[in-house]
C-alpha positions as CSV (number, residue, x, y, z in Angstrom):
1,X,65.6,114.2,116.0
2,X,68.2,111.1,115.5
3,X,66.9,109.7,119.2
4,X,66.6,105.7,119.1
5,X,66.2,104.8,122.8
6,X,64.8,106.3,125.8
7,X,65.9,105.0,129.6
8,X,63.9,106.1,132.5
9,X,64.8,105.1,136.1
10,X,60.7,104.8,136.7
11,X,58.4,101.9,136.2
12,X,57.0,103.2,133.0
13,X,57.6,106.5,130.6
14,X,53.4,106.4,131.0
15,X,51.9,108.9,133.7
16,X,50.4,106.6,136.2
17,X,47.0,106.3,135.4
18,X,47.0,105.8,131.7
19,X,44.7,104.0,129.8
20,X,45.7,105.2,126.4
21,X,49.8,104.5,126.5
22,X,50.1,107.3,124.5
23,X,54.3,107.6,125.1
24,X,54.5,104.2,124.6
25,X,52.5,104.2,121.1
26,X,54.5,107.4,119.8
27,X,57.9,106.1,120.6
28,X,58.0,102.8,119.4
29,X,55.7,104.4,116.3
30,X,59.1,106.1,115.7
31,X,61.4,103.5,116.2
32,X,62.8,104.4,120.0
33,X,63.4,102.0,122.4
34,X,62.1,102.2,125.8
35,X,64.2,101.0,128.8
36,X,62.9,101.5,131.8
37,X,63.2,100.9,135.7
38,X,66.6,102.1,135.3
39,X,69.0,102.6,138.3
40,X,70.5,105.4,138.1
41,X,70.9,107.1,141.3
42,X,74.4,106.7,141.6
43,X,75.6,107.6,138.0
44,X,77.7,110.7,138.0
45,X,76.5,113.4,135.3
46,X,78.3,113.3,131.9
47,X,78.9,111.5,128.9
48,X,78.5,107.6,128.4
49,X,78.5,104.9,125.7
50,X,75.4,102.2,127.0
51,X,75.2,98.1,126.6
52,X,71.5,96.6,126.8
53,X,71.2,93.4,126.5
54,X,68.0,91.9,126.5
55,X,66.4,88.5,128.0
56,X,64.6,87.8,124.7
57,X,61.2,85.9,125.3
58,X,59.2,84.4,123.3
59,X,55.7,85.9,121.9
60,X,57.0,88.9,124.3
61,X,56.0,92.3,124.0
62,X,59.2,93.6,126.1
63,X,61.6,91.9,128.4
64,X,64.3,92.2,131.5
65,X,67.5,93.6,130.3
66,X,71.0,94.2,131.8
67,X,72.2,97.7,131.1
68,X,75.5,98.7,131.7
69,X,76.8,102.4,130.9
70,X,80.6,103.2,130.2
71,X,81.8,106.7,130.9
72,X,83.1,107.7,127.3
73,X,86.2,110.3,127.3
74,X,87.3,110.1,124.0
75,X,84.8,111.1,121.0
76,X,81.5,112.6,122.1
77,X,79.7,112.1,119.3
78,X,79.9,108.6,118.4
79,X,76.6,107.0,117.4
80,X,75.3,105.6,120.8
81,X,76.3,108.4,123.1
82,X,73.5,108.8,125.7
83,X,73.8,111.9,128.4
84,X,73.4,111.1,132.4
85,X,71.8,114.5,133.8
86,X,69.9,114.2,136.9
């Protein structure tokens, strides 16, 4: 379906429990991204171009990252868009 990252403003995309991490094995399968612990209580619904910038570390399997979202006004469609709808 074209989607290349998921952000989630919980710990994990997993349900709590999990043994198996079955969203985390079919996503990155498919080459999507997962950023998660977002903040995004204060983001106001609508369009937005994102920035994640990752602390890369070594023999890591994932890392802390700074995200930063900019409201986008111009061209909706651009590659990159991402949707704020909570």
């Amino acid at each position: 379906m074209g989607v290349k990252v998921v952000g989630i403003d919980t710990l994990s995309v997993e349900k709590y429990d999990t043994n198996d991490f079955t969203v985390h094995k079919t996503l990155l399968r498919n080459e999507v991204l997962i950023v998660e612990g977002l903040c995004l209580k204060d983001v106001i619904p609508g369009k937005y171009k994102y920035i994640c910038m990752p602390a890369l570390i070594k023999d890591s399997d994932g890392a802390p990252a700074r995200v930063v979202l900019i409201q986008d006004g111009l061209n909706s469609e651009r590659e990159g868009d991402i949707f704020a709808d909570h």
